[in-house]
TIKELUM-587966 format. One record per atom (N, C-alpha, C, CB): residue in one letter; x negated, y, z. Coordinates in steps of 0.2 Angstrom, whole numbers, padded with zeros to 4 digits, always signed. Atoms other than C-alpha are relative to their C-alpha. Glycine has a CB too. Layout:
REM residues N
AXYZ...
REM end
This chain:
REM residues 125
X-0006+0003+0002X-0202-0037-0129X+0004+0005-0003X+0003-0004+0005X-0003-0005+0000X-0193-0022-0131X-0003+0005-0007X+0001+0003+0007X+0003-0001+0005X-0206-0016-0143X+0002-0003-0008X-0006-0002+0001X-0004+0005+0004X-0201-0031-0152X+0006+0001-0005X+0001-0003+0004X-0009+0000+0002X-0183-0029-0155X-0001+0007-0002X+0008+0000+0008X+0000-0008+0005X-0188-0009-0160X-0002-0004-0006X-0007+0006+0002X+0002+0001+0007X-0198-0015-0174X+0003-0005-0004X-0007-0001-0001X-0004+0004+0004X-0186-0029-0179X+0004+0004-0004X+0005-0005+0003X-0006-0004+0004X-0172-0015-0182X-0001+0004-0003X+0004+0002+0002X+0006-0005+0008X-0186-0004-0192X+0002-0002-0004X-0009+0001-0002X+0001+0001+0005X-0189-0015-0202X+0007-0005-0007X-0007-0005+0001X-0006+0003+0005X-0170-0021-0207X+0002+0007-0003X+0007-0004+0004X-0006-0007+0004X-0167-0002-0213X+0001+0004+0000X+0005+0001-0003X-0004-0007-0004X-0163+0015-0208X+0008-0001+0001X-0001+0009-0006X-0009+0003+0000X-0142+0008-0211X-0001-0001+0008X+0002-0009-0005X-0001+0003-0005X-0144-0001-0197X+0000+0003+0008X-0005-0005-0002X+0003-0006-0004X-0154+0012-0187X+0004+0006+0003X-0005+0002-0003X-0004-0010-0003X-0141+0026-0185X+0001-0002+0007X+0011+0003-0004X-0003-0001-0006X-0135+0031-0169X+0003-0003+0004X+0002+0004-0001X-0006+0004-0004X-0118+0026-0167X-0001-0008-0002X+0007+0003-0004X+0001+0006-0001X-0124+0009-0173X-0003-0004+0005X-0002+0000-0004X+0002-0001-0007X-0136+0012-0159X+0003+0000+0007X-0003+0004+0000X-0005-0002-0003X-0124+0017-0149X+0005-0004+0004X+0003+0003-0004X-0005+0007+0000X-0110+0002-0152X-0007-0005+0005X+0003-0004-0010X+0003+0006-0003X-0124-0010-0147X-0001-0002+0007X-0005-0001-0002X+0004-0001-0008X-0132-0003-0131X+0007+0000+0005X-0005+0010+0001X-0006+0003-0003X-0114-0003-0126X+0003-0006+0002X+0003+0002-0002X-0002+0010+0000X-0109-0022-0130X-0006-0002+0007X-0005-0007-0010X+0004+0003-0005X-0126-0025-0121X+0001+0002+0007X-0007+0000-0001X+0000-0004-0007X-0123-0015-0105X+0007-0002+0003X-0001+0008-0001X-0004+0002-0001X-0106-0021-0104X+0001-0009+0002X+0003+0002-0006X+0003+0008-0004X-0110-0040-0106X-0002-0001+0007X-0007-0001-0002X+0001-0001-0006X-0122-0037-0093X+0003-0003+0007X-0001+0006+0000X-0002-0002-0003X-0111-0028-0084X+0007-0007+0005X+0002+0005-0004X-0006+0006-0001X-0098-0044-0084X-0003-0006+0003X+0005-0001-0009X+0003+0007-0002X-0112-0058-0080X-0001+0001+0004X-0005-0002-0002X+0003+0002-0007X-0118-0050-0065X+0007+0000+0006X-0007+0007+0003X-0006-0002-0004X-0099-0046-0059X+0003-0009+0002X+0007+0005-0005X-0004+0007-0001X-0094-0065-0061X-0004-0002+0005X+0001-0005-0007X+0005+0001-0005X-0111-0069-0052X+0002+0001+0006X-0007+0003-0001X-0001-0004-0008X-0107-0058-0037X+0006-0001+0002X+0000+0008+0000X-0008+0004-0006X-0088-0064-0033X-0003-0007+0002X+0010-0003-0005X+0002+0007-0003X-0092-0076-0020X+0007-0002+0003X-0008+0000+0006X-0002+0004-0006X-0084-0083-0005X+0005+0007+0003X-0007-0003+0006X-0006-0006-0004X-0066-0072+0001X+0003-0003+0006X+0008+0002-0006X-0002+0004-0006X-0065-0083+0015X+0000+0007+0007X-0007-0008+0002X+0000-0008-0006X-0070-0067+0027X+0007+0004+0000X-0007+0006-0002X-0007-0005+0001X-0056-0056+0020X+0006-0003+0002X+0002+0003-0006X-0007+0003-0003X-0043-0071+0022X-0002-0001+0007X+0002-0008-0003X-0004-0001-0009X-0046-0073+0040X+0000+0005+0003X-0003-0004+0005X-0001-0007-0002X-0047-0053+0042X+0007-0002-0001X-0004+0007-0003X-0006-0005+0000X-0031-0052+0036X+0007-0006+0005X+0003+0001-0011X-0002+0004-0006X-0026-0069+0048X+0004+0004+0006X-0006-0005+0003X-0002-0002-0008X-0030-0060+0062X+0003+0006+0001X-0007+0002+0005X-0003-0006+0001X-0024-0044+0057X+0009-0002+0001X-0003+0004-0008X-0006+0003+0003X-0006-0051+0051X+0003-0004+0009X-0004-0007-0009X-0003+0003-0008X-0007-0061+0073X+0002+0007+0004X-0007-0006+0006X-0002-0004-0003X-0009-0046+0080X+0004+0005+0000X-0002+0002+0000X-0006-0002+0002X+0003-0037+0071X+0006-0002+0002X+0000-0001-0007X-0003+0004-0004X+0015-0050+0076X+0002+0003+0008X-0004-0005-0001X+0000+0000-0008X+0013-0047+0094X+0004+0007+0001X-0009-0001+0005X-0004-0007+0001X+0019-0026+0092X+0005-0002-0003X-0003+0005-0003X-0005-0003+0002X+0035-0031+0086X+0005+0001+0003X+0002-0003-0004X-0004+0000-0003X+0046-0036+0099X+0000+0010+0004X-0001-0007+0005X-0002-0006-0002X+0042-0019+0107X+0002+0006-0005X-0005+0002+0006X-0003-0006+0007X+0044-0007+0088X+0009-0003+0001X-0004-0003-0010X-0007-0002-0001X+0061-0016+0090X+0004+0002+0006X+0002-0004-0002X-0004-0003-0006X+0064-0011+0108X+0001+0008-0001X-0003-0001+0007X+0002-0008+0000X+0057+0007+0104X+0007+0005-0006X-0011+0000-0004X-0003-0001+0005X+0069+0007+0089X+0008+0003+0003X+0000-0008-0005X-0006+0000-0003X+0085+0003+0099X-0001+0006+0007X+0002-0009+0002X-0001-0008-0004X+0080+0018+0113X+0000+0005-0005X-0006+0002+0006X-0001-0007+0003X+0079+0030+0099X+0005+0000-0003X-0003+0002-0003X-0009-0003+0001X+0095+0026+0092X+0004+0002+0007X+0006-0006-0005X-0006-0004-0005X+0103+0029+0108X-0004+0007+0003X+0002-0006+0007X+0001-0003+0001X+0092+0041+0110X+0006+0007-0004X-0006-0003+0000X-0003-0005+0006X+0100+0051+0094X+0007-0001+0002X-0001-0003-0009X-0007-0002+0001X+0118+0044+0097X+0001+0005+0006X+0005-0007+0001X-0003-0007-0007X+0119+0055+0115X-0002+0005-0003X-0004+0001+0008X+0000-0009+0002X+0109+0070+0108X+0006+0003-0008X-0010+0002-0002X-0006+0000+0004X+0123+0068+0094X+0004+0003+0001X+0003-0005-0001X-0006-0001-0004X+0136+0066+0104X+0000+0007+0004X+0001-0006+0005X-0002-0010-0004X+0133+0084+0113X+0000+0004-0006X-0009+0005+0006X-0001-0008+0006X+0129+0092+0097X+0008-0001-0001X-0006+0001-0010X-0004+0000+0003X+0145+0086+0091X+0007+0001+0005X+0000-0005-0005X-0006+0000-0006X+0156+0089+0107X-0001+0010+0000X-0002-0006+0011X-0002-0007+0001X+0149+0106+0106X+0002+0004-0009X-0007+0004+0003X-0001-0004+0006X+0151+0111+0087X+0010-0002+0002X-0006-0004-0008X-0008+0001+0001X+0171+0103+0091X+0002+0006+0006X+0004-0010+0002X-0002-0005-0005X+0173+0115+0107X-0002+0008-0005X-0005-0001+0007X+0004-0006+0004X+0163+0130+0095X+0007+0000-0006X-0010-0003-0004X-0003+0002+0006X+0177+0124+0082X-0003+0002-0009X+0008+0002+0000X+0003-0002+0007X+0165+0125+0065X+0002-0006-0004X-0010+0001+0001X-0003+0004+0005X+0168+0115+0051X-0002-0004-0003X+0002+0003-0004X+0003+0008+0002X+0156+0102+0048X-0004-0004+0004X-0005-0001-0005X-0001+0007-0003X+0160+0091+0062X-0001-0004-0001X+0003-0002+0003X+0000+0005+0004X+0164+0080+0051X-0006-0004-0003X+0003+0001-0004X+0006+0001+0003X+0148+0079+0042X-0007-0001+0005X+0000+0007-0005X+0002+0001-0006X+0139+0080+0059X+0002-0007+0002X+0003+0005+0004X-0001+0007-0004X+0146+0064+0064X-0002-0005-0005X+0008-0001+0003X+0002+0004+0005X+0143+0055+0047X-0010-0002+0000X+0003+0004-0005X+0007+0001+0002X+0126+0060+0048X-0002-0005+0009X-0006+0010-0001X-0002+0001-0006X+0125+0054+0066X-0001-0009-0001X+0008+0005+0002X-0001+0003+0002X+0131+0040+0063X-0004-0006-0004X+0004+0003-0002X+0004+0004+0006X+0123+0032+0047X-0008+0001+0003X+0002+0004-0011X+0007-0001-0004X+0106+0039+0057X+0000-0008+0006X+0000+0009+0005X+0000+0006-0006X+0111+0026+0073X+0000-0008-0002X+0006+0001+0005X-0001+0005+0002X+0116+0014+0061X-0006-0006-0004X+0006+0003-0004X+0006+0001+0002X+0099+0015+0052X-0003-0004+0005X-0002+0007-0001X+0005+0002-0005X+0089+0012+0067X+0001-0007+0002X+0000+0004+0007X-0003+0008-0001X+0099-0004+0072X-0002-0005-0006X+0008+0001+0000X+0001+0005+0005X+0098-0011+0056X-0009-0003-0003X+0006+0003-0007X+0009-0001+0000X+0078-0007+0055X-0002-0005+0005X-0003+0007+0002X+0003+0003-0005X+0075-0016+0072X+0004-0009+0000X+0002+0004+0008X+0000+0005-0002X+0085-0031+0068X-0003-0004-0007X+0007-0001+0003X+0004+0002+0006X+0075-0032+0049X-0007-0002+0004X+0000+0007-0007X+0007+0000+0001X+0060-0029+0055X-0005-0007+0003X-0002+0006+0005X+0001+0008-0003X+0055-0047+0065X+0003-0002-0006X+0004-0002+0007X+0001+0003+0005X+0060-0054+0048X-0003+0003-0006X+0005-0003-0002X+0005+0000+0004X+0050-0045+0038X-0006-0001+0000X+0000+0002-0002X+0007+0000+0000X+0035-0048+0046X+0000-0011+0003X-0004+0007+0005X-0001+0005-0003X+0040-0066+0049X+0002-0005+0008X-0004+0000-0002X+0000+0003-0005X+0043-0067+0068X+0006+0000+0004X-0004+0002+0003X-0006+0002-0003X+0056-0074+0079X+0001+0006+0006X-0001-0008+0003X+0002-0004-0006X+0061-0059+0090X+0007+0001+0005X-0002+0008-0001
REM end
């Protein structure tokens, strides 16, 4: 068969026969191909949706304690804060101020994380 299709494109002409004409084609056909056996082979995504079911329950179940773990580590941060900034004010240095800001907007962070996080993964916490 392939013999075939050689001596068809002999006999239309050396034009026909260059390379890059060669070239263009073997590409269309290898592309084609390429695109029939891809549509053939998407089958059935049912397996990946209930992986991502079970994945998505389990997930679920770690939230209530990410947001407990959330709220000990801002209070975690607000004490160890609160010493650095009782000693930088007894030390009298000059960015208490900026210490306490950071401080601050840090505990304020963690809070507002633990009380996002159960809605963004959908669950009542």
């Amino acid at each position: 068969m392939i013999q075939k299709i050689k001596n068809k494109f002999m006999s239309m002409g050396k034009s026909l026969c260059s390379s890059q004409r060669m070239k263009t084609m073997a590409l269309m056909l290898a592309v084609g191909t390429t695109a029939a056996f891809a549509q053939n082979a998407a089958g059935d995504y049912s397996a990946g949706t209930t992986a991502l079911g079970t994945v998505t329950t389990e997930i679920a179940k770690y939230i209530p304690y990410v947001v407990k773990l959330c709220y000990a580590i801002a209070g975690i941060v607000a004490v160890v804060g609160a010493i650095s900034v009782y000693i930088k004010m007894n030390n009298e240095e000059q960015d208490v101020k900026k210490s306490i800001m950071m401080i601050v907007g840090a505990c304020i962070f963690l809070v507002a994380a633990a009380q996002a996080l159960p809605l963004f993964f959908g669950v009542g916490a």
